[in-house]
N, C-alpha and C positions, 0 to 999 in steps of 0.2 A: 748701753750694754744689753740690755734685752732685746733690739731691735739686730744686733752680733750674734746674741745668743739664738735666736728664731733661725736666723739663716745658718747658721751652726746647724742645729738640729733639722731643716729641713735638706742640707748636704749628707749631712752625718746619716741619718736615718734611714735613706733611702738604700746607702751603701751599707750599712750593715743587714736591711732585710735582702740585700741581694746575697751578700757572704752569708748571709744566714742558709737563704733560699741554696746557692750553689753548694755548700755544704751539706744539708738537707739530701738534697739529687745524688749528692756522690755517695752519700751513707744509702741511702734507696737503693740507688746502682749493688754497692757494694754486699749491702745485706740480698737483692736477689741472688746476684748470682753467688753468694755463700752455701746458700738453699738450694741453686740451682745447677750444683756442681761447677758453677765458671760459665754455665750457659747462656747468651742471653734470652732476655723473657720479655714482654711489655710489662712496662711498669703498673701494680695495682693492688693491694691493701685489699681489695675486696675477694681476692684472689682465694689469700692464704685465711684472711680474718675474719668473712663472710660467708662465703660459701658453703664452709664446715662444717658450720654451726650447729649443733642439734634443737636448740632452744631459742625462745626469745624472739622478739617483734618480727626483727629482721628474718631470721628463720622463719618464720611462719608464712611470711611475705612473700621470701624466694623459693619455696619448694612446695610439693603439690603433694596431696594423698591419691596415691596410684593405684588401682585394683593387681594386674601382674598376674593376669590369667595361669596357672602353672599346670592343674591337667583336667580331662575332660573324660564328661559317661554320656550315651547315648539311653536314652530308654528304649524299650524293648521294642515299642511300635514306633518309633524314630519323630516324635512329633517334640521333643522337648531336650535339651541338650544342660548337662548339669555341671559346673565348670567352677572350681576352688581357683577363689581371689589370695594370692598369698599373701600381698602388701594391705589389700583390701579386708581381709581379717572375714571373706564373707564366703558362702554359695552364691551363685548366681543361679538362676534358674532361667533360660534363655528359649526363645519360640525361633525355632531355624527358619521357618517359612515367615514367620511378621520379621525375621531379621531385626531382634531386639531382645533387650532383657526384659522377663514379664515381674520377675520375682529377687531380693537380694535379698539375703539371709546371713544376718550377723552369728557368726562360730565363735568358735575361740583362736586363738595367736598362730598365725604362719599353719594355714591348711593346707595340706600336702595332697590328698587324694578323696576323693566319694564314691561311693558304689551304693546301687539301690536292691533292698530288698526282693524276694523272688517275686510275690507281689505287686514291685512299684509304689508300694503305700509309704517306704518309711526309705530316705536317704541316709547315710552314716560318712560322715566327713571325721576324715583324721587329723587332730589338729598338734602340729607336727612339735609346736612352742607351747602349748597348753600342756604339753601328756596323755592328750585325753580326745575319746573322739564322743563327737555330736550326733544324736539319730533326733531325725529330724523328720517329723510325721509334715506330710505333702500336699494333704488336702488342706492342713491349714497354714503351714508355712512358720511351723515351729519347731525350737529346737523343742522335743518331749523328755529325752533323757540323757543322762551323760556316760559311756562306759569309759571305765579304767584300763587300761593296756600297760606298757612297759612305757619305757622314756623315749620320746621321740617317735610316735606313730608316721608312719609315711604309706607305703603301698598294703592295698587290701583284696581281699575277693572274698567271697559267698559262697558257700558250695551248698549241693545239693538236700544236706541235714540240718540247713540253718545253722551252720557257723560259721563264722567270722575270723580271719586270718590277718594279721594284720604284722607287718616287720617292723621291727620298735627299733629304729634307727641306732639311738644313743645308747642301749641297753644292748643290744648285738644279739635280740632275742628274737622268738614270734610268737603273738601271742592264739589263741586260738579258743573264743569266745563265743557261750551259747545265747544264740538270742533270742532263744525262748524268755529266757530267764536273765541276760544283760551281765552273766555272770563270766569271769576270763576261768577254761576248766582246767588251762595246760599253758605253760613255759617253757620254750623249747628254744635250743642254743643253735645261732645262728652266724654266718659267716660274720664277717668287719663288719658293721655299717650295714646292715641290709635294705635295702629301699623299694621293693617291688618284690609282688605276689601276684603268682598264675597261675588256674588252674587246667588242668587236662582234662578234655573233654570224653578222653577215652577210659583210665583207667584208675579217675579219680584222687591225681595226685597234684600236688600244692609244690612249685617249682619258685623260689625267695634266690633273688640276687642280692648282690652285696656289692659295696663300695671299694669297700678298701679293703689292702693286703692285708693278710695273716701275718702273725708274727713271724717271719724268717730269720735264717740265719745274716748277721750282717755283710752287706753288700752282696748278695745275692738277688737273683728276681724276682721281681712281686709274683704273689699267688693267690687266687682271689675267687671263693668259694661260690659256689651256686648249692643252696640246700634242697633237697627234697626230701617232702612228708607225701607219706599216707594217709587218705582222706577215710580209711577206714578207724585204722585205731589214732589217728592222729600223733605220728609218732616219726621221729623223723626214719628216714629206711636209706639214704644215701646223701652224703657230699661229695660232689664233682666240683675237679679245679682247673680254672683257668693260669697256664703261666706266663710269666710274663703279661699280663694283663691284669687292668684294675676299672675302676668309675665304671661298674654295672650297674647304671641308673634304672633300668625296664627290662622286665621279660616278656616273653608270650610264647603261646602254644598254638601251637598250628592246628584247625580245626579236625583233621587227620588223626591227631592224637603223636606224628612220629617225628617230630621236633620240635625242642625250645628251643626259642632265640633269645638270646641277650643282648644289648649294646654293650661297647667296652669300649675301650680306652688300652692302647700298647705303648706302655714309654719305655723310652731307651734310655733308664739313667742310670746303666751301666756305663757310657759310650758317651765321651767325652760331649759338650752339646755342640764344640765346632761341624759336628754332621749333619747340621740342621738343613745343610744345601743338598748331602744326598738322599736328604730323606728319613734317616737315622735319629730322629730325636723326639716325637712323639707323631702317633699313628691311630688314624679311629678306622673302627669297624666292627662286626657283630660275633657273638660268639653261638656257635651249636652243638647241641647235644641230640645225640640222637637216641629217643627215651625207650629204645628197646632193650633187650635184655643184652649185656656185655656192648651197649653203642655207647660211639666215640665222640670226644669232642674235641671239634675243631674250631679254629677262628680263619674268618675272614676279609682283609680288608676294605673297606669304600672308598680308599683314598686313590688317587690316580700319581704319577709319577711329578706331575708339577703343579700337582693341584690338591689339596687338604681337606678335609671335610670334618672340621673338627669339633666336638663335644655332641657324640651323639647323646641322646637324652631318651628317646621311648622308640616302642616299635607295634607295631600292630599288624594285622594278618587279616586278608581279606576273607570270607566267609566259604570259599573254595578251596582255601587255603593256598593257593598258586603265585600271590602276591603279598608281598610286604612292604613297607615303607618306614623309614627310618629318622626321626626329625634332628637336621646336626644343630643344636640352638647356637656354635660360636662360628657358624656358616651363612646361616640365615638357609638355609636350604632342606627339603626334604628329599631323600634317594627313594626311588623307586624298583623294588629290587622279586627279579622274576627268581622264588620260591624252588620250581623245577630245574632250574640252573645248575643250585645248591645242591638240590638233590643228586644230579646226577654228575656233579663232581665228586660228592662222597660217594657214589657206589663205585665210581672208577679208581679211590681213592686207596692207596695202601699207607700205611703209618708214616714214610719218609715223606709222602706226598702232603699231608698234613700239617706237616714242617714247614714247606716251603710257601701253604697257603697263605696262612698263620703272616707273612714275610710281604708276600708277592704286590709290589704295589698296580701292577698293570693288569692281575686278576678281573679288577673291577667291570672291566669293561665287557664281560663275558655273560655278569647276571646283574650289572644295572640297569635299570631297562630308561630310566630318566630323571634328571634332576628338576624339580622344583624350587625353584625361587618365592622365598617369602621373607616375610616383614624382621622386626628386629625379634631375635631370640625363640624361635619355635620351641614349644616345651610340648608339651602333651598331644597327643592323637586322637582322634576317635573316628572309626569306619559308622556311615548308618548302616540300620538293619539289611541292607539290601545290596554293601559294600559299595553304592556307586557315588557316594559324596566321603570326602574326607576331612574332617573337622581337626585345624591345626591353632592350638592355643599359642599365639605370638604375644610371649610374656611382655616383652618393655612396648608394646603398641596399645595394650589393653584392647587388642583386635582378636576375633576368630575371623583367619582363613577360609576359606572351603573351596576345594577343588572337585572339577567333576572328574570320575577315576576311570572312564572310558574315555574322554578326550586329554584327560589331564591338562584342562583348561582352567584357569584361576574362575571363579562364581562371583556373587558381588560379596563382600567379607561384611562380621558384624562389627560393628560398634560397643563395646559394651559399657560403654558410657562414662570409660574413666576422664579428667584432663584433657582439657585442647591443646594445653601449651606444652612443649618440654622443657623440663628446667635444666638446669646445669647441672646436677647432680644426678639429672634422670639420663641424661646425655651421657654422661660418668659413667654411670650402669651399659648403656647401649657399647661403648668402647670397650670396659671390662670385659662386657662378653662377649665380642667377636675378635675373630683372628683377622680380620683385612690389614693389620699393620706389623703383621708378620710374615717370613718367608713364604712365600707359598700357600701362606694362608693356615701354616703346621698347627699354631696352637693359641688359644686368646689368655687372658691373665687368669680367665676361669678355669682352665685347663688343671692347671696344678695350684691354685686356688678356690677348690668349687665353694658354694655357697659363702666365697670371702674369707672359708677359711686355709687348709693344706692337704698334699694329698696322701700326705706320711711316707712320704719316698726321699731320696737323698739323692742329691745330681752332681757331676760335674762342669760346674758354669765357666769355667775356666779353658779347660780342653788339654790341661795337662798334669791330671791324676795329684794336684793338690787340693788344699783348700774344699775337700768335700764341703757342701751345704746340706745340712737339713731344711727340708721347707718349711718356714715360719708362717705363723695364722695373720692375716690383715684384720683380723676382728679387734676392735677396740683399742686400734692406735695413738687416739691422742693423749698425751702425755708421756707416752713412755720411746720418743725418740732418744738416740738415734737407732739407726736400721740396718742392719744387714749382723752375720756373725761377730766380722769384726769392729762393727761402730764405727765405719767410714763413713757410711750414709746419713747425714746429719738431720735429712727432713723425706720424707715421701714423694716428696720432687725431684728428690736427687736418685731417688730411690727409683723408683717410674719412669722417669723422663732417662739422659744421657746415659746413664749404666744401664740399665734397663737395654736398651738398644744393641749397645756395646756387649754385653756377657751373654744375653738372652735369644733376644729376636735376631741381632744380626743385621738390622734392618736401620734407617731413618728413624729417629725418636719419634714421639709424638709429636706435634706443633703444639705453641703454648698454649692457642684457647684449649686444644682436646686436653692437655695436659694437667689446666686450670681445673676439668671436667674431672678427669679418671679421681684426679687425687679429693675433690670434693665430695666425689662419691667413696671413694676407701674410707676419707676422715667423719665422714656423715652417718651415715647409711649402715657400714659393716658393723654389726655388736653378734653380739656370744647369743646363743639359747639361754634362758636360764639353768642356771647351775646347779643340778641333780641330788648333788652333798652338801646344799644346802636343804635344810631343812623347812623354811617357809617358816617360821617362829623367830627365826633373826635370832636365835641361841645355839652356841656351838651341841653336837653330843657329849656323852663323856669323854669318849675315843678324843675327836677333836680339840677340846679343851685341855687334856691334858698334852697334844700333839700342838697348841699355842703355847704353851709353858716352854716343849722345848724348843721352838721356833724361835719364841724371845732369849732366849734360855742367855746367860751372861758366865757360866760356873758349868766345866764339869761334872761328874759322876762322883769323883774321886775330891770334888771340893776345887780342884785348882781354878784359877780365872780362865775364862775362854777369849783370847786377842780379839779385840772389835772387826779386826777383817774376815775370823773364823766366824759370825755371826751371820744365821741366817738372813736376821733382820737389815744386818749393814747392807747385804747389797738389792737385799730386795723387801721393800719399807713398806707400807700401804700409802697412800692410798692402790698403788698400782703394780705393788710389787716388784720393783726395780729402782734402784739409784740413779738409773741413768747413766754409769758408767761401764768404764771395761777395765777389768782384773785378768789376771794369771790363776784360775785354779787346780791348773794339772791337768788340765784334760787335751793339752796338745799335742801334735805328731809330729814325727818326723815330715808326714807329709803336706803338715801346713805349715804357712809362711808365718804364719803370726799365732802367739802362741800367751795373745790377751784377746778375751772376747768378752761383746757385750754382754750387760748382765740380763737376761728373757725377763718382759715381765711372766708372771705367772698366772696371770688372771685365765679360768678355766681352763689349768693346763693339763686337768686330767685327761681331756679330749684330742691331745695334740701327741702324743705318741706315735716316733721315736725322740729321744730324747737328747741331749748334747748335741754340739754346731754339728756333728756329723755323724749324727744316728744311733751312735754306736749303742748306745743305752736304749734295750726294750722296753723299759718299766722304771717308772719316777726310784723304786727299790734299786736298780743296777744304779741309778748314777752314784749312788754312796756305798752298797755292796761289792760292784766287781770294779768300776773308775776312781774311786779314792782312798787307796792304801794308801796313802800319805798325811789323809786330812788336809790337804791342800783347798780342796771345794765343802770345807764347813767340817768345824770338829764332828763328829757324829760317830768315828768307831769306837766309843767310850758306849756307844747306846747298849741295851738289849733287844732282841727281836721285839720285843713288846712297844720300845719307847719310839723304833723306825717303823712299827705299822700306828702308831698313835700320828707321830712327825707327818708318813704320807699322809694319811686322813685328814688332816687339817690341813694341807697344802692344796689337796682335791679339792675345798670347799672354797679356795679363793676366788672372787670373781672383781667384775671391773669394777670402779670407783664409786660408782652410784650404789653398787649391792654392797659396798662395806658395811657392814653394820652387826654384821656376827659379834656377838659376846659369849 
């Protein structure tokens, strides 16, 4: 019997690890392409389950600490180049002629810009995730002190009275700080998102671009302010708007004194996105002001008729002021753009003319004088003292560029010493940020994604005046699938890869390794700022804590019970603020098909404004003000004004899973 029973088992065995095994493959099969929309993928667990990972052996294994050059200062006598590591948390302090870094200077979180003293004795690096910027005394290579600014420090300059100007991103402020004395003297309100500060050489005035649109009216065109102060009383004296245009990453001022330039960004998401083949769906190019008395501003494009130039990022003006250059980081390309061109189509220009410019895509070729090719993501510029070398920070290479600007021939580039290897998730980034696998090259996932998060505009991705979209943040994804308004997208593969192609680009998806890549770097890599209305003591305010009470709230005003679906808590729980499904709460149209949408998480969604799957809501206040006469979307017209400004204030301080801990 045992000697039956052996052979038994050595029959038996082999064919249930095969049934096991062929079972196994067809559930693998099966569970890809569930994730994969139906698509095939090569099969790999390390794909989805490795890659992503923020933590832990493996994590530490497969990904690298990358520096991520993002913008650059020249010193005065041109012997030293000063260049903020954004991923790298650091200064670098670089010798152009030894072609190397001499010096690297730990800051604080995600440094966005430095500027050096009039001097040269002390650098000031704004550290965009800290709050806070760094001065940093030179001769020894210290940080010395720390000044306070507004939330989100990014673009700075210096003027001639020793103050310090600095656009506090997250705060929509500028600050303007003595540095005699290290003290901020003045708060002054600033467009969306401001990110760059420049001053005039002539008449002493402080010119702050901005990100993103003003509040408008809905579905109307973005508008997207450029401030100017007076460098005498420090006081703002004009805002100038660009429309239709937004993502004012850089300004400059022409040494002249009688132009700023801006970069921008023109989307078309009024205009269904199927015109992504004529050109019709997002558009880069520069915008101009011209700073004389009753002068106009125009915009103009870079892009060519089947050619794209997209995500411009900085711009800079050569020392004659006759030339400028413009870095597109989702291009890989710098334009080199003759100055006099400009000029003398605005003086032949009458207001209808300006219309058309703003439009024209075959303008380009009139005042670009040539493109530059460079490495992955060019972000920042810097001319030397002498204008004949140009210093281009190519963020995902952890390389400077330099080109000589009378042959505009490539130079040998630096090193700056990040990683040899590129990992999968740095590859992720390299794709995120360029457009090569779109029409034309029109727009990369950063585009209306910048820094991973949205660009608060509302699109048409369909092409036929249904189903508006609001644009959703990629920050801090995991957990709270599915994706898209309606929670059709079950995973960020399905999300990215085949619909992605289909609604969006138009174009060929991505291939699965690139695909493995994008999505490792969204699940990885993309997280929030820290959270503002959060207090840093891990204890709610009073406001707050009473705005938890009615968050949890289970009962009325009036004492009646509140139904578990009317409950803010039901559809959006902690850790992440969302259940993970899709409800009906009234906020549907006629002109959408579907009329259940996923439940958003809310982790830092005071920063994501507009609000509902399609915009319609200015302020987290309108979506229970003006969208819910019904109580459909959470009991709440029982409140008093008192109990919906307690309600917002504690939904403002939400953030992602790791920062719960508010009591």
């Amino acid at each position: 019997m045992k000697k039956y029973g052996r052979k038994i088992f050595f029959i038996v065995a082999p064919l249930a690890v095969a049934i096991v095994g062929i079972q196994g493959y067809r559930f693998s099969v099966a569970h890809v392409e569930y994730y994969n929309a139906g698509q095939p993928h090569s099969l790999g667990c390390v794909s989805c389950h490795v890659y992503p990972q923020r933590d832990g052996v493996l994590a530490e294994f497969l990904n690298e600490d990358y520096l991520s050059p993002l913008n650059i200062t020249v010193s005065p006598d041109g012997t030293l180049l000063f260049v903020t590591a954004q991923d790298g948390n650091a200064l670098l302090i670089v010798d152009p002629d030894q072609g190397k870094v001499v010096s690297k200077i730990d800051v604080g979180e995600f440094p966005h810009s430095v500027v050096l003293s009039k001097d040269s004795k002390t650098a000031y690096v704004s550290n965009q995730w800290s709050y806070n910027i760094s001065a940093i005394e030179l001769a020894s290579s210290t940080v010395v002190d720390t000044l306070v600014a507004g939330i989100g420090p990014a673009g700075m300059a210096i003027d001639d009275d020793n103050h310090l100007y600095v656009a506090n991103t997250y705060s929509s402020d500028i600050s303007v700080i003595d540095l005699e004395t290290g003290k901020e003297i003045r708060r002054l309100a600033a467009g969306n998102r401001p990110m760059s500060v420049a001053l005039s050489p002539m008449d002493r005035q402080a010119y702050v671009s901005s990100r993103r649109t003003l509040p408008i009216p809905y579905r109307t065109e973005p508008k997207t302010e450029l401030t100017i102060l007076d460098g005498k009383s420090k006081k703002i004296i004009d805002r100038r708007y660009f429309s239709s245009a937004h993502i004012m990453e850089n300004v400059a001022v022409t040494p002249q004194g009688d132009l700023a330039i801006t970069t921008l960004i023109r989307p078309k998401n009024l205009v269904p996105s199927v015109q992504i083949e004529q050109g019709w769906m997002i558009n880069h190019g520069i915008g101009i002001i011209e700073t004389r008395e009753n002068g106009r501003v125009a915009q103009f494009l870079l892009d060519e008729p089947n050619s794209f130039y997209s995500d411009p990022f900085d711009v800079v003006i050569a020392p004659d002021g006759n030339t400028a250059y413009v870095s597109h980081s989702g291009a890989d390309i710098i334009s080199v753009i003759d100055v006099n061109k400009i000029r003398e189509l605005l003086a032949d220009a009458v207001e209808s003319d300006l219309d058309i410019y703003a439009n024209h895509l075959g303008l380009s070729s009139t005042f670009v004088i040539r493109r530059l090719p460079t490495g992955p993501n060019p972000k920042g510029l810097a001319l030397s003292p002498d204008g004949k070398k140009l210093f281009v920070a190519e963020r995902l290479a952890d390389r400077l560029a330099i080109f000589d600007t009378e042959t505009f021939e490539p130079l040998d580039p630096i090193d700056l010493g990040g990683p040899s290897r590129t990992t999968v998730v740095r590859k992720g980034a390299q794709l995120f940020s360029n457009a090569a696998h779109t029409f034309h090259n029109q727009y990369s996932c950063y585009t209306c994604h910048p820094d991973g998060h949205e660009d608060g505009l509302i699109y048409d991705l369909t092409g036929t005046g249904r189903d508006l979209a609001n644009v959703q943040t990629l920050r801090d994804l995991p957990g709270t699938s599915p994706f898209k308004w309606n929670g059709k997208n079950v995973s960020v593969y399905m999300q990215c890869g085949m619909r992605f192609s289909k609604f969006v680009t138009r174009t060929e998806s991505f291939s699965p390794e690139n695909l493995d890549a994008v999505v490792a770097y969204i699940m990885r890599d993309l997280t929030h700022p820290p959270n503002p209305y959060q207090n840093g003591s891990g204890k709610l305010t009073p406001a707050q804590q009473r705005g938890k009470l009615l968050y949890e709230r289970t009962v009325a005003n009036d004492g009646s019970p509140i139904p578990e679906r009317d409950r803010c808590l039901t559809c959006h729980p902690p850790p992440n603020f969302t259940n993970r499904l899709v409800a009906d709460v009234g906020t549907g149209l006629e002109t959408d098909r579907y009329r259940i949408f996923d439940s958003p998480n809310l982790n830092n969604v005071y920063e994501s404004a507009p609000y509902l799957h399609d915009g319609r809501a200015a302020t987290l206040e309108e979506i229970w003000t003006e969208f819910n006469d019904n109580d459909e979307h959470g009991i709440v017209n029982d409140m008093t004004k008192s109990q919906l400004n307690d309600l917002i204030e504690y939904i403002k301080c939400l953030g992602p899973a790791e920062t719960y801990t508010l009591k």
